[in-house]
C-alpha positions in Angstrom: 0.0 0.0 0.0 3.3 2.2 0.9 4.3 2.0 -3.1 1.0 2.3 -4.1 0.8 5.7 -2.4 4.3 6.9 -2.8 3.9 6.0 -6.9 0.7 7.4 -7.2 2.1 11.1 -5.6 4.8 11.3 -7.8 2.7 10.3 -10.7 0.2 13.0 -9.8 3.3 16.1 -8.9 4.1 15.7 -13.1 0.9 15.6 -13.8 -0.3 18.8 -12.0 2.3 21.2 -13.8 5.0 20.8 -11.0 7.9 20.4 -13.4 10.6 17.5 -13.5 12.9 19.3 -10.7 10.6 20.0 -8.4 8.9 16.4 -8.5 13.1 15.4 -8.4 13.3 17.8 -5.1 10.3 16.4 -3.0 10.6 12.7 -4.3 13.6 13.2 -2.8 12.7 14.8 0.6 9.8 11.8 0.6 12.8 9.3 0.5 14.5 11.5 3.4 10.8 11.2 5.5 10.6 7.8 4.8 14.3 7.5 5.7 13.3 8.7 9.4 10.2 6.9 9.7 11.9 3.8 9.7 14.9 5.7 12.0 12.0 6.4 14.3 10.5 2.5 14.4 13.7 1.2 14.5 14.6 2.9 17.7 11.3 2.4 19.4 11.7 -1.9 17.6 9.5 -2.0 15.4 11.3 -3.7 13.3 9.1 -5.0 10.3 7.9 -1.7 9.7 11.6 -0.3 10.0 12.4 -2.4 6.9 9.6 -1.6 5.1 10.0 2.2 5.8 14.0 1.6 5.0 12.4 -0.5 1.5 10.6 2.4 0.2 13.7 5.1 0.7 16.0 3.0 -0.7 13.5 2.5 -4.2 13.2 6.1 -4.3 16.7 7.4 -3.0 18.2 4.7 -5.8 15.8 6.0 -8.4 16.8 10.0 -7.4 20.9 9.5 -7.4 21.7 6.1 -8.8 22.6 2.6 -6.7 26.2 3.6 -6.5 25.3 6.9 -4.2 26.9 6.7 -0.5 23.2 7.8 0.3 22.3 4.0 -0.6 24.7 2.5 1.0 23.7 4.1 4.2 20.7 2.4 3.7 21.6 -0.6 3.0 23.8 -0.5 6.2 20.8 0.9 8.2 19.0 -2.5 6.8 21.4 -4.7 7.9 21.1 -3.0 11.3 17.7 -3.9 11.0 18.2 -7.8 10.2 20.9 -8.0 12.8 18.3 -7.1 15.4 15.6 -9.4 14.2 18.4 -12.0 14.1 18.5 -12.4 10.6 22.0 -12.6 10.1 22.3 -13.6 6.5 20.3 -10.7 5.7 21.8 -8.3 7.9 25.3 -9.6 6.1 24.0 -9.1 2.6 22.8 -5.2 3.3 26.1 -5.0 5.4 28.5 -6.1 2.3 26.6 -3.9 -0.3 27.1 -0.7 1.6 30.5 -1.5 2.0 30.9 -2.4 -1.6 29.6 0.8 -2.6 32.1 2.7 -0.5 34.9 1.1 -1.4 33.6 1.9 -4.7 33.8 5.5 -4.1 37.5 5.2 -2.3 39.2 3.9 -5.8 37.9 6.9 -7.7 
């Protein structure tokens, strides 16, 4: 229902005569609330809806500046945070290894 609604606002900024930055600018600052949200439940353990919270910015942050942004990899490492606390640790090792990978990404260019 989350990507419902987020796709459906998006759709509707461009068609409402916001132009393409603008739309760019607040699908960015939803990403950003999103972002928090799931900050928010993670701290109080809400963990499900941490992740999905954490899912949603990560589709639109990915979408705004590209999968190789050191934005993204702060989510991912904020997921694996996530999965280590739910004891997932084979999912919390996967988030952890692809924010890593993106920032050693950025440290060989």
């Amino acid at each position: 229902a989350l990507e419902y609604a987020v796709g459906h606002c998006c759709t509707l900024l461009t068609h409402k005569g916001v132009d393409k930055t603008d739309a760019d600018d607040i699908e960015l600052g939803l990403s950003l609330t999103l972002e928090y949200s799931a900050l928010t439940h993670h701290a109080i353990k809400k963990y499900q809806s941490a992740l999905t919270f954490f899912q949603e910015a990560l589709i639109l942050r990915t979408m705004r500046v590209g999968k190789h942004s050191l934005d993204v990899a702060s989510l991912h490492f904020n997921m694996g945070v996530v999965y280590d606390d739910l004891s997932q640790y084979d999912s919390a090792i996967s988030r952890y290894h692809e924010s890593l990978r993106i920032r050693l990404d950025h440290l060989e260019k």
